[in-house]
C-alpha positions as CSV (number, residue, x, y, z in Angstrom):
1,X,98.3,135.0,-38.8
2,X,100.0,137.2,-42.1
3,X,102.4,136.1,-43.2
4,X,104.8,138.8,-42.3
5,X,103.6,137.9,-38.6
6,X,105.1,134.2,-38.7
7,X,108.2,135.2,-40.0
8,X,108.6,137.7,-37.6
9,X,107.7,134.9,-34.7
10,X,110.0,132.9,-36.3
11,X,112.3,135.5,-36.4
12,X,111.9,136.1,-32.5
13,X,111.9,132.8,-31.9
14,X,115.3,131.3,-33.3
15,X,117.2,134.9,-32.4
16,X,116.1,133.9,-28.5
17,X,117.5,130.5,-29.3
18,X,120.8,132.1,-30.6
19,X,121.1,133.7,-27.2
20,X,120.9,131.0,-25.3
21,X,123.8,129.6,-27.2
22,X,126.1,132.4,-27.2
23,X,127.5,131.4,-24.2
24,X,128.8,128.0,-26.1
25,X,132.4,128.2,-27.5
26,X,134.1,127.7,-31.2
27,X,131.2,125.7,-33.1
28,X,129.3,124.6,-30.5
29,X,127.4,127.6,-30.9
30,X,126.1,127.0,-34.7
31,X,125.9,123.5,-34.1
32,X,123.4,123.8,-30.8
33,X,121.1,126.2,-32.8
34,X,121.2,123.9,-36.0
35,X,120.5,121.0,-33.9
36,X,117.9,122.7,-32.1
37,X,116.3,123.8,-34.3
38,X,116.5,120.7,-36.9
39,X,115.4,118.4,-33.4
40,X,112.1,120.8,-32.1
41,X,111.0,122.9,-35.1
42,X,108.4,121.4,-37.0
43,X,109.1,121.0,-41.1
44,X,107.2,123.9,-42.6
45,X,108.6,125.9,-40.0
46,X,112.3,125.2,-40.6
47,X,111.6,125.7,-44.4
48,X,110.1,129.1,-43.7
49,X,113.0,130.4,-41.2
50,X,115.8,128.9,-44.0
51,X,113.7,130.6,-47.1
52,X,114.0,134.1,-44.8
53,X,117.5,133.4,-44.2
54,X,118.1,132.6,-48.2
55,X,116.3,136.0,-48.7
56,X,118.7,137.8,-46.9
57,X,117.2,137.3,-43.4
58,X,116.0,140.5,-42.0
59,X,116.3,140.3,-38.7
60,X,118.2,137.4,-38.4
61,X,121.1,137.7,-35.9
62,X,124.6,136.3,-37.8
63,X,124.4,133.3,-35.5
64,X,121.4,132.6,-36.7
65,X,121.9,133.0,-40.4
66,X,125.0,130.3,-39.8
67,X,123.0,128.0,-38.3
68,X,119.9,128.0,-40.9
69,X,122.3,128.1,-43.3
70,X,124.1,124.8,-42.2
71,X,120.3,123.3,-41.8
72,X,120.0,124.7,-45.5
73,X,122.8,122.3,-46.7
74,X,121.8,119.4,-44.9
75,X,117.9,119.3,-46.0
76,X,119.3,120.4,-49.8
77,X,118.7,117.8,-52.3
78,X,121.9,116.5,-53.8
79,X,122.1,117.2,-58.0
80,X,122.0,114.0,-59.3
């Protein structure tokens, strides 16, 4: 698979998971796809969805991005 392809399934694949949480109120909504995501996803895949959503995230619905982006901060290595 290209490239382009997995980050398009990827893509497709965390957007479906922001829909299902849509429904969720306040910040129950980032935190179920964070958590998710952090709990299913397997390493290289959450690195690839959180170095799309760093690029700008084509694609990426705004719940989404939120979510990656609080994943992002957690798995980000503290400056020392």
């Amino acid at each position: 698979m290209t490239p382009d392809k997995q980050i398009s399934k990827l893509v497709y694949m965390a957007n479906q998971i922001g829909h299902f949480f849509a429904s969720q109120t306040g910040d129950a909504k980032v935190d179920g796809v964070a958590d998710h995501i952090a709990k299913f996803w397997d390493p290289r895949m959450r690195e690839k969805i959180i170095s799309h959503v760093r690029q700008g995230g084509e694609g990426v619905d705004a719940l989404v991005k939120e979510a990656v982006m609080k994943l992002d901060d957690k798995t980000a290595t503290p400056a020392i």
